[in-house]
C-alpha positions in Angstrom: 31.0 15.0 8.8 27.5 15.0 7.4 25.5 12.3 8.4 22.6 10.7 7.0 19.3 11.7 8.9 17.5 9.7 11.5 14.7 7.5 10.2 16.0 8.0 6.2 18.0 5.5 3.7 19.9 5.7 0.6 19.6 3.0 -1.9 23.1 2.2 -3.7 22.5 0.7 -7.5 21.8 -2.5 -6.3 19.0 -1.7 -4.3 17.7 0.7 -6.5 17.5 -2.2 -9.2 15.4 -4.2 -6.5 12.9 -1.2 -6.0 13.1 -0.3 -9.9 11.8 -4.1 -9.7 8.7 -4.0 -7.8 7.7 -0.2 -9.8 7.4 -1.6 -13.1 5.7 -5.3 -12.1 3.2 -3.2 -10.0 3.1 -0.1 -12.7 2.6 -3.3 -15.3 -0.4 -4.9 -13.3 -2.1 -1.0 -12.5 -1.9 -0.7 -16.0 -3.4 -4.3 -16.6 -6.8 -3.3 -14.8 -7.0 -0.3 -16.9 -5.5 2.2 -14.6 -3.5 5.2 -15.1 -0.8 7.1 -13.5 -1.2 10.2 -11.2 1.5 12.3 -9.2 0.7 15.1 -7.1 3.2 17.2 -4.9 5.5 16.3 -1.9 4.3 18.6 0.0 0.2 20.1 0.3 -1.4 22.1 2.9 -1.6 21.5 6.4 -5.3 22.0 6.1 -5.5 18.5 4.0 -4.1 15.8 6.4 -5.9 17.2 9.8 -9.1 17.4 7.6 -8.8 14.1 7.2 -7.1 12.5 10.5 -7.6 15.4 12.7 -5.2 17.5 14.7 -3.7 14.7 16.7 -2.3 13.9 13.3 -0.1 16.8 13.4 2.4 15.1 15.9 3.7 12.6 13.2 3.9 15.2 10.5 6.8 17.0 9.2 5.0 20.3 8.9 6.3 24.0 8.4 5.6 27.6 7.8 6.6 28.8 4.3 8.5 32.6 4.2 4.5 33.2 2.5 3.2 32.1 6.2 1.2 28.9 4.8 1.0 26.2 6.7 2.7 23.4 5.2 3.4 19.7 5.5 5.2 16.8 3.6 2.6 14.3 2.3 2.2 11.3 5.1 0.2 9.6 2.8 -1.1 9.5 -0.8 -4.9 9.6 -0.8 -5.7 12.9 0.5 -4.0 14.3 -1.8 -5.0 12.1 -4.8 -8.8 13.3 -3.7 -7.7 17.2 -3.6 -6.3 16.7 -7.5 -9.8 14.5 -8.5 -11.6 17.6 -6.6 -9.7 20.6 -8.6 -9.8 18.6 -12.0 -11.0 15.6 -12.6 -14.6 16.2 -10.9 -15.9 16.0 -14.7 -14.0 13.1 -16.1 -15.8 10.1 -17.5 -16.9 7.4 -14.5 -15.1 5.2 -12.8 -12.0 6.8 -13.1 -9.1 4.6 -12.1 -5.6 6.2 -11.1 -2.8 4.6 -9.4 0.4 6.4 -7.7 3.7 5.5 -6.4 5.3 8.0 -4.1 8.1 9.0 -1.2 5.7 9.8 2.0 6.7 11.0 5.4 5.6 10.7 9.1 7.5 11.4 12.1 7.8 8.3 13.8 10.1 5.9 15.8 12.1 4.1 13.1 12.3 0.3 13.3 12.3 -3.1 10.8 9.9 -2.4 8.5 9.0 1.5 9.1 10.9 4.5 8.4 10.7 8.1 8.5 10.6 8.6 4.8 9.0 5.5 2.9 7.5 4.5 -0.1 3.6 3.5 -1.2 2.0 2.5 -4.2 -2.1 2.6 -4.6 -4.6 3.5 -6.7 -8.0 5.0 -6.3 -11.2 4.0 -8.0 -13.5 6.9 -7.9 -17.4 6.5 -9.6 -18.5 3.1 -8.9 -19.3 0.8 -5.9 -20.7 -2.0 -7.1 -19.9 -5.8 -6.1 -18.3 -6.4 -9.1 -16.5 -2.9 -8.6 -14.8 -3.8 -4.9 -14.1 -7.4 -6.1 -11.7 -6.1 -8.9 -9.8 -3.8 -6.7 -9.4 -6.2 -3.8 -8.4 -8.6 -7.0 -6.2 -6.1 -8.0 -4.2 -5.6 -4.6 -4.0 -9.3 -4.8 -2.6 -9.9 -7.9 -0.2 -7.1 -7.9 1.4 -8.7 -4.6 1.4 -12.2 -6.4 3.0 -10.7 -9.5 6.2 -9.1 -8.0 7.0 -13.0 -7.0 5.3 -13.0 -3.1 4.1 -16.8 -2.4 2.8 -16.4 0.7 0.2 -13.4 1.6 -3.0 -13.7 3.1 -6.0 -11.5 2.1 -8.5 -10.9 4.9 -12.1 -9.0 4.3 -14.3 -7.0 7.0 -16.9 -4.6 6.2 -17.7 -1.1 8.8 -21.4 -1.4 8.7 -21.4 -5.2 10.5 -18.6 -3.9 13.4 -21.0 -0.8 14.2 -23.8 -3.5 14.2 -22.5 -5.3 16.5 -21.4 -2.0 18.5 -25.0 -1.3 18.7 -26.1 -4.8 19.7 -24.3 -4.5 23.1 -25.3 -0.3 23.3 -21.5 0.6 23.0 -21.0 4.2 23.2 -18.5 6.5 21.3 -16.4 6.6 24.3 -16.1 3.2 25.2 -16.2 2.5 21.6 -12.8 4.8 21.4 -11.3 2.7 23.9 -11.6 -0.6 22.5 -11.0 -0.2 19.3 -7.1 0.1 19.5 -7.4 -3.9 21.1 -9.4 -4.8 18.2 -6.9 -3.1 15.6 -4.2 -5.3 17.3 -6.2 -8.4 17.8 -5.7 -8.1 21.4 -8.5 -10.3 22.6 -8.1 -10.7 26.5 -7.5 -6.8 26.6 -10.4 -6.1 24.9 -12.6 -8.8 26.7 -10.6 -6.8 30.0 -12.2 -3.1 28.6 -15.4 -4.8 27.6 -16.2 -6.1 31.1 -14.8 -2.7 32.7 -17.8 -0.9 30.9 -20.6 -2.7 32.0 -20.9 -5.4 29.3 -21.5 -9.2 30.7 -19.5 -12.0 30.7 -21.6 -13.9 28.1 -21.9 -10.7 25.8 -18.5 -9.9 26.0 -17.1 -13.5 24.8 -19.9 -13.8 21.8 -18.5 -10.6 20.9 -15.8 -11.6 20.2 -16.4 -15.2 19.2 -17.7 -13.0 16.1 -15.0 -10.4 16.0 -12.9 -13.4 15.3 -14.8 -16.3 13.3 -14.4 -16.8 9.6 -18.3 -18.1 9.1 -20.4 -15.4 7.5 -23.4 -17.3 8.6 -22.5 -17.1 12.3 -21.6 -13.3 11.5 -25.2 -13.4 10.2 -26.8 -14.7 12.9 -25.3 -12.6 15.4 -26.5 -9.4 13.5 -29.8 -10.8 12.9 -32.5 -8.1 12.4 -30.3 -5.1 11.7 -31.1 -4.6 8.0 -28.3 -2.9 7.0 -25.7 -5.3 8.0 -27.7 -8.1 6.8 -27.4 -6.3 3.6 -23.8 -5.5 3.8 -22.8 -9.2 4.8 -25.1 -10.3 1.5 -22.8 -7.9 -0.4 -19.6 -9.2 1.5 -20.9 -13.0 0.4 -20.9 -12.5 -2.8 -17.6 -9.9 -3.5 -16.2 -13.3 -2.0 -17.6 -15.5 -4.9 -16.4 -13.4 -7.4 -13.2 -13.4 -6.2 -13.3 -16.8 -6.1 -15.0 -17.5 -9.5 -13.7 -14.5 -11.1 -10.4 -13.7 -9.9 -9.6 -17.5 -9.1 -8.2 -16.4 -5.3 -8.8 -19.4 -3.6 -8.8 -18.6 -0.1 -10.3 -14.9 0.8 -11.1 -14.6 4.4 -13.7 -13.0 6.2 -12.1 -11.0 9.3 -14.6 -8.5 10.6 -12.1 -7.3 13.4 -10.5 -4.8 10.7 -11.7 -1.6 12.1 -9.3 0.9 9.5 -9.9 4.4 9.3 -13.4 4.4 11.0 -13.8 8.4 10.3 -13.8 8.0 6.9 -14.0 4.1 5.7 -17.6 3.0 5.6 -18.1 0.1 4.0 -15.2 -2.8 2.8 -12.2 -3.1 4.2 -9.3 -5.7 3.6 -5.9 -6.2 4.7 -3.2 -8.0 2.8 -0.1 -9.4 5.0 2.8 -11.1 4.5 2.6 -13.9 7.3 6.6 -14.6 7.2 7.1 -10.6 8.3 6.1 -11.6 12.1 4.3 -8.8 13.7 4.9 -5.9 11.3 2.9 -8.2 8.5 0.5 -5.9 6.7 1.8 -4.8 3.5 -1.7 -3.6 2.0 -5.1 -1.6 3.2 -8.1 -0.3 1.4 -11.2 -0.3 1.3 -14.5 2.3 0.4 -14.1 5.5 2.1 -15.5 8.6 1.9 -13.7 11.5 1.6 -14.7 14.1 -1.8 -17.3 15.7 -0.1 -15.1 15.9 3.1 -13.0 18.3 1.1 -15.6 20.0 -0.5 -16.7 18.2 -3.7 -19.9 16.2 -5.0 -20.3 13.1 -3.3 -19.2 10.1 -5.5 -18.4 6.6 -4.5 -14.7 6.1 -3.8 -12.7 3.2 -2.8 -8.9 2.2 -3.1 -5.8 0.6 -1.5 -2.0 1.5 -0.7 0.9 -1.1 -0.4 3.7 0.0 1.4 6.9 -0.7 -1.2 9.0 -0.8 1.5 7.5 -3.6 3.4 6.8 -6.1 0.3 10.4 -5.4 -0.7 11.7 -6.8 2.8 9.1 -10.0 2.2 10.3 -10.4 -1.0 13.9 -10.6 0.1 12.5 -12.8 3.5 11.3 -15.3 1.1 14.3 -15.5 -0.7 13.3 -14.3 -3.6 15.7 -14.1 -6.7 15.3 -10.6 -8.0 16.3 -9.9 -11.9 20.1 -8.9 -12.1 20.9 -6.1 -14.9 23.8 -6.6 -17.4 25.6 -5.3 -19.8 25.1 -6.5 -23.7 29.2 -5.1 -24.5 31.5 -4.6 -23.0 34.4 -3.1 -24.7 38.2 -2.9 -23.5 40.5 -0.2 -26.0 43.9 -2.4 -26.6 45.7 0.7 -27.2 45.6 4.3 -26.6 45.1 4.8 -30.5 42.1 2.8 -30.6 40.3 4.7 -27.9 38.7 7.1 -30.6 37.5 3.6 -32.0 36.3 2.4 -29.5 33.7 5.4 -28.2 32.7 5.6 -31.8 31.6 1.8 -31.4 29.7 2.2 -28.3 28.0 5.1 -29.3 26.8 3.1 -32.6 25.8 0.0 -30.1 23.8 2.2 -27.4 22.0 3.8 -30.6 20.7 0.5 -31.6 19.2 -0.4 -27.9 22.6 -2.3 -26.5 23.6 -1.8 -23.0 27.0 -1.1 -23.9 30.3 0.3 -21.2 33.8 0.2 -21.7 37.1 0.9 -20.1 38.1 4.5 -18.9 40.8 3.8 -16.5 43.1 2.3 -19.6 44.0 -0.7 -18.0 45.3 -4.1 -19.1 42.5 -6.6 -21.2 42.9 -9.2 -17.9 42.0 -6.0 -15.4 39.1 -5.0 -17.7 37.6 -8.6 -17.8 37.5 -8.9 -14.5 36.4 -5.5 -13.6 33.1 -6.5 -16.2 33.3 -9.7 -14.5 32.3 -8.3 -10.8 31.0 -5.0 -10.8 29.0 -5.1 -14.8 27.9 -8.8 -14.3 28.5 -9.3 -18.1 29.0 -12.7 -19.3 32.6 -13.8 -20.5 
């Protein structure tokens, strides 16, 4: 018997409802900020994804040979190729130019709570424009599309690039050993890292201000510890006041500063921010974005870029964590034939209800009126 594959789902109509659900609030909030819909294929060259990741990449791919010999592979993500379709034709479209994207992605990976082989992401790119005002909609955006599918609690944390290479260079970390602490800093692994920072060299009091700043929420004590490099001074002024506006602006209350987010360093620059979902444990992030860099990586005109992905998947499970009462579907009519003669009737009347905008079923199993009503009753929830 055929089985389902490893690391794969199907979604029954009740599910599906759930994940039709979060599509149109999210589509409805993209929309809101003035965005609008892109889709690009399921599969792209091979040649896209280790452009940008690199050929370690290729290990959690599902790539393949075509019978043309092209090097293939399903999408693992949604920016890359979002960036390919701006590249081929939207290079000369009027600035900023603001898409969003739902989509089916794939990586070969261990399947577990949470993560899957095939799985779902919704994002947007914002391609033109990278000022304050710019970043602070788009972070307000992620936000408020996670509020508006019915989330309560989420917690938005913002680090910028520039101030973690700072402080990189303040203690003369190299590439190497910057390669091996990194992973400890993505996990907030604090006495491992202290561990690797001590193992290369750097002192006891170095090592712990480090990371007194890799894990304070005071900008002015982020300040003082960069004081003197220019461009992170600059880039924590820009971070201070992206933070007002969303504050003033956007009216998100609590913003914080977490400059241990260290995302995509090859082609993230600048912001970064994380959005998680506090009551999913360990497995918490649902959302990541920031601005990136990655037209001219593939060949076009440098432009500013920036954007975000939310993995579908993951807000669903919060949404259901917290207990949250999804819309049920239900019929308007529901209509039961009394006799075999009236059958004609009674398609004739549900074709003229479904014509005016009426959910409308009825019975095809010619059963008894009591076996009809409770059939609606339990599987069409339609009041009686």
């Amino acid at each position: 018997m055929a089985q389902i594959p490893r690391g794969t789902r199907d979604f029954i109509p009740e599910e599906m409802q759930k994940r039709r659900y979060l599509q149109q609030r999210m589509e409805a909030t993209f929309r809101g900020y003035g965005y609008g819909e892109i889709q690009t294929p399921t599969f792209e060259t091979l040649e896209l994804f280790t452009a940008k990741s690199g050929a370690s990449i290729i290990d959690e791919l599902y790539n393949f040979t075509d019978k043309g010999g092209r090097e293939l592979a399903l999408r693992p993500e949604l920016t890359a190729p979002v960036i390919r379709c701006y590249i081929e034709r939207l290079q000369m479209a009027p600035k900023p130019l603001k898409v969003f994207y739902f989509g089916n992605c794939f990586r070969y990976d261990r399947p577990q709570k949470g993560r899957y082989r095939e799985f779902w992401q919704a994002g947007c790119e914002l391609i033109g424009t990278d000022t304050p005002e710019a970043h602070a909609e788009l972070v307000a955006l992620a936000y408020t599309i996670l509020k508006n599918i019915g989330l309560q609690n989420i917690v938005l944390n913002i680090g910028n690039l520039h101030v973690i290479n700072a402080m990189f260079e303040k203690l003369r970390i190299t590439d190497a050993v910057k390669k091996d602490v990194l992973p400890f800093i993505d996990k907030s692994q604090y006495e491992d890292l202290f561990s690797a920072l001590r193992a290369n060299d750097i002192s006891q009091q170095d090592a712990e201000a480090f990371l007194e700043i890799l894990q304070t929420p005071d900008l002015d004590k982020i300040m003082a510890y960069v004081h003197g490099q220019a461009q992170a001074e600059a880039e924590l002024a820009r971070l201070r006041g992206i933070l007002e506006l969303l504050k003033t602006s956007f009216g998100i209350a609590d913003p914080r500063v977490k400059i241990g987010i260290v995302r995509g360093l090859d082609y993230y620059k600048g912001l970064v921010f994380e959005i998680e979902a506090p009551v999913l444990g360990a497995e918490k992030q649902l959302c990541g974005g920031g601005d990136y860099e990655l037209v001219s990586l593939f060949g076009g005109t440098p432009v500013p870029q920036a954007g975000f992905a939310i993995g579908c998947d993951r807000a669903l499970l919060a949404l259901e964590t917290e207990q949250f009462t999804f819309p049920q579907p239900s019929l308007d009519v529901f209509i039961v034939p009394v006799t075999e003669t009236t059958i004609p009737l009674a398609l004739s009347v549900a074709s003229q209800l479904r014509a005016r905008g009426l959910t409308v079923d009825l019975d095809l199993l010619r059963r008894g009126i009591g076996k009809s009503l409770k059939y609606a009753r339990r599987s069409m929830r339609v009041s009686l």
